[in-house]
N, C-alpha and C positions, 0 to 999 in steps of 0.2 A: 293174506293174513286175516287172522281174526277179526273184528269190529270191537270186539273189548280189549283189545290188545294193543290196537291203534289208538282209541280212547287212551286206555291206560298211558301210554308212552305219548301221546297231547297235554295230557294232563300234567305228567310228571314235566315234562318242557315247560306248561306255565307257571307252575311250580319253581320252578330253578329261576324265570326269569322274574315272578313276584321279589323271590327274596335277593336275587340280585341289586333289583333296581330298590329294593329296601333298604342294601345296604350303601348305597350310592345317594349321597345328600347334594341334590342336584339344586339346592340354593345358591343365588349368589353371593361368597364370604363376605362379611360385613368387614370395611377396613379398618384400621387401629386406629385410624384418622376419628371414628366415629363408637365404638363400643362403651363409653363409660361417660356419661352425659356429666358434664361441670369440670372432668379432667381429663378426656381426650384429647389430643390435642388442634384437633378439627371439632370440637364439641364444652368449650368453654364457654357458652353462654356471653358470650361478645362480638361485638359487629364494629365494623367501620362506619361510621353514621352516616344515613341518608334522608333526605325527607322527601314527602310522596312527590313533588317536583322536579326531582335530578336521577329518582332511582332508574335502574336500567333492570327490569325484572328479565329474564330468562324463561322462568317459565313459573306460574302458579297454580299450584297442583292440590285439589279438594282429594284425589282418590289417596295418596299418601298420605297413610293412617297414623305416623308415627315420629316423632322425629328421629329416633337413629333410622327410619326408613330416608328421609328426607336430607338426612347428612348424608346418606348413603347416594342419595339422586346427586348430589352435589359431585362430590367426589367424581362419580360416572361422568357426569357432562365436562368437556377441556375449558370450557368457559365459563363456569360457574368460580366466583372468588368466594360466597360468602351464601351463607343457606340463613332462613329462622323457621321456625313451627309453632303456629298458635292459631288458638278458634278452630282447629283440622285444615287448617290449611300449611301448606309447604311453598316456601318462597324463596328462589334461585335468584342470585344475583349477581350480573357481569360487570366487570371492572370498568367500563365506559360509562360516564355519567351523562343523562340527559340536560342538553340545555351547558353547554359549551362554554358562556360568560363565565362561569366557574372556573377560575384560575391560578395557578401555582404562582403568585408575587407577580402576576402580569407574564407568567412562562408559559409553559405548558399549562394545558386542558389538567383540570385535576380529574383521577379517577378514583373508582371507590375503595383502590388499596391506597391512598395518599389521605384521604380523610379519617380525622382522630377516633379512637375506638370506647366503645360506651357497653353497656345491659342493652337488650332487645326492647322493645316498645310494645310489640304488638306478642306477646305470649314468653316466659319462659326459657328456652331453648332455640339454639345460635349457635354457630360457629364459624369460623373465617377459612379456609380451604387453603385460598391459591395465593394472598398476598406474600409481603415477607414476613410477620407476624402469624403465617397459617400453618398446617399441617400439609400442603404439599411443597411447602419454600425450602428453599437449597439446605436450609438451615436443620431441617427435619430428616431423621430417619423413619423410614417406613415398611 
């Protein structure tokens, strides 16, 4: 075969696979949990309150730019109950609370879906995920 003719038919090949993969939005969907910041329902700007003493961070994340990124981290991880985003930082947070004396009437260990819910402290933007007040509780469609 020709050398222009092979070209040609390479070309057109990456051609097909440009606009393929153009048309394919290989992001991961953002959940409902998190799309509309103040009324989502994983994205109401409230938490279960903790103080730097008892929190049980997950994970704190300076590269997420965003908080619907940051509701979105939450979401993803099974053990995250409750996110917030402020100063660019991203802060996960598991339902086990540090430091144990904390207790339900002398019962149970409290954890951080049992403690009462308030506004964020450190920025803005919050939401609770996994309690039964969250967006992935029995109580939520999704």
């Amino acid at each position: 075969m020709n050398h222009k003719i092979l070209w040609a038919i390479f070309s057109s090949y990456l051609l097909a696979l440009a606009i393929f993969a153009d048309a394919h939005n290989y992001e991961t969907p953002i959940s409902d949990c998190c799309k509309i910041p103040g009324s989502s329902p994983g994205w109401k700007n409230e938490l279960h309150k903790l103080t730097y003493s008892n929190i049980n961070p997950l994970r704190v994340d300076k590269l997420i730019s965003t908080a619907q990124e940051c509701c979105q981290a939450c979401v993803e991880n099974q053990d995250c109950v409750q996110w917030s985003f402020g100063q660019n930082i991203c802060l996960l947070v598991g339902n086990s609370l540090l430091g144990q004396e904390l207790t339900n009437n002398g019962k149970l260990p409290l954890q951080t879906c049992d403690l009462p819910t308030g506004p964020p402290t450190k920025g803005p933007d919050a939401g609770i995920i996994r309690c039964s007040d969250g967006c992935k509780s029995k109580s939520h469609k999704f």
